[in-house]
N, C-alpha and C positions, 0 to 999 in steps of 0.2 A: 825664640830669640827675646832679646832682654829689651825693656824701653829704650828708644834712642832718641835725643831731641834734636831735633832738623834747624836748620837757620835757614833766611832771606837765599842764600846763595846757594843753596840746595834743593828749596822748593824752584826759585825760578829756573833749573835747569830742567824740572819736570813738563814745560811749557816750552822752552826755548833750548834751540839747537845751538849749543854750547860744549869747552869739552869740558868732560867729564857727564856730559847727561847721560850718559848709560849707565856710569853708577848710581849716579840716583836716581835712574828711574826703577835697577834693580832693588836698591834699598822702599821706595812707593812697594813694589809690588811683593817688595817679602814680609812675612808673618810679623815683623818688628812693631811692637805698639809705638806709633811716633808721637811726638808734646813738641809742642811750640808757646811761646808767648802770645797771648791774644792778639798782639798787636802786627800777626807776622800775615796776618792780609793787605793789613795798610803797609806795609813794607814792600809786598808784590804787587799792589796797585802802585806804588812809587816806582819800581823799577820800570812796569808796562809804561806809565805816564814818559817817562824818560827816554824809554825808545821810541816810542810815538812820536814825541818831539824833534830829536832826532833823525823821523824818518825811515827807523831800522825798522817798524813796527808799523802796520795799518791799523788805524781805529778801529776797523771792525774786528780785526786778531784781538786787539788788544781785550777790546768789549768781549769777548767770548771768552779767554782766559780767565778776567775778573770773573765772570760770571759764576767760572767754574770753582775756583776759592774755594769757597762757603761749602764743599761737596768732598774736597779732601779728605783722607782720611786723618785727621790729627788729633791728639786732646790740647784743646786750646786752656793756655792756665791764665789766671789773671797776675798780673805783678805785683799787686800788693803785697802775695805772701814772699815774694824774694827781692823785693827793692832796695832794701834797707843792706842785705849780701850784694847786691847789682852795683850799689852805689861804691861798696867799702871796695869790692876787686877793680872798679875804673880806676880810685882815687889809687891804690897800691901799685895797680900796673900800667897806668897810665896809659887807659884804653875807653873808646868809646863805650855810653850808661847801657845806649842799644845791644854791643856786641857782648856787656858785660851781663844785660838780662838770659840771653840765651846761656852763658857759662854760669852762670849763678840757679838757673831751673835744671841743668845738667848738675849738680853739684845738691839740688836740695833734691832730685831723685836719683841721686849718687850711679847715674848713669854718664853716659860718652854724650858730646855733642858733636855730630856731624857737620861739618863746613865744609865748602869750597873759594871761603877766605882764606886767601894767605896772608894778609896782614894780619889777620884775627890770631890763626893757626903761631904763626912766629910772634907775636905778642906778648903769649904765653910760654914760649919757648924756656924751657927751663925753669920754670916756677911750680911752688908746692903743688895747681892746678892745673897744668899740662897733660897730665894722663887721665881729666875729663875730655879733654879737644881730639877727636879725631879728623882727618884730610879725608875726602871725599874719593880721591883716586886710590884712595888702598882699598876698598870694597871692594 
């Protein structure tokens, strides 16, 4: 299988019984070389933080999922080499720089990005880079 780079809302369904976790956890478990942005642990510590506070989430779950992070299988890229593409596709489609670094390292490993955003996903909806973004429930 070909690389495929995972977002925020894909990993944390790896952790969290959510729907569509089953396809992502078949995408974890299959041959796929997965790429993230470096920054996509402190993105799953933000989501844990937030259920925690919330209530949805015990501190201790939460500590034990951070924990696990760091163990994923993913290649973590740093952004400096796609920020300057991250920046130009937010300012064109008028989308967050965050949601835009994930389409921009799909697009410089001219691979699909896997989400289970759908503001992300419709975003893009009809623009020259649509057919890097793929939905998590068609897996």
């Amino acid at each position: 299988m070909s690389p495929l780079v995972v977002d925020t809302s894909v990993a944390a369904k790896w952790y969290l019984d959510e729907p569509y976790a089953d396809q992502a956890l078949t995408l974890l478990r299959s041959d796929a070389e997965l790429h993230a942005p470096t920054f996509l642990d402190v993105e799953l510590d933000h989501v844990l933080c937030k259920l925690t506070r919330r209530g949805e989430l015990a501190s201790e779950e939460a500590r034990s999922m951070h924990g696990a992070f760091e163990t994923l299988p993913i290649v973590r890229h740093d952004t400096a080499f796609f920020r300057d593409l991250a920046f130009e596709l937010a300012l064109a489609h008028r989308r967050g720089i965050y949601d835009c670094l994930f389409v921009a390292l799909a697009e410089l490993l001219a691979t699909h990005l896997v989400t289970a955003d759908r503001r992300l996903l419709e975003g893009f909806h009809g623009t020259a880079i649509a057919h890097r973004i793929l939905w998590v429930g068609a897996l």
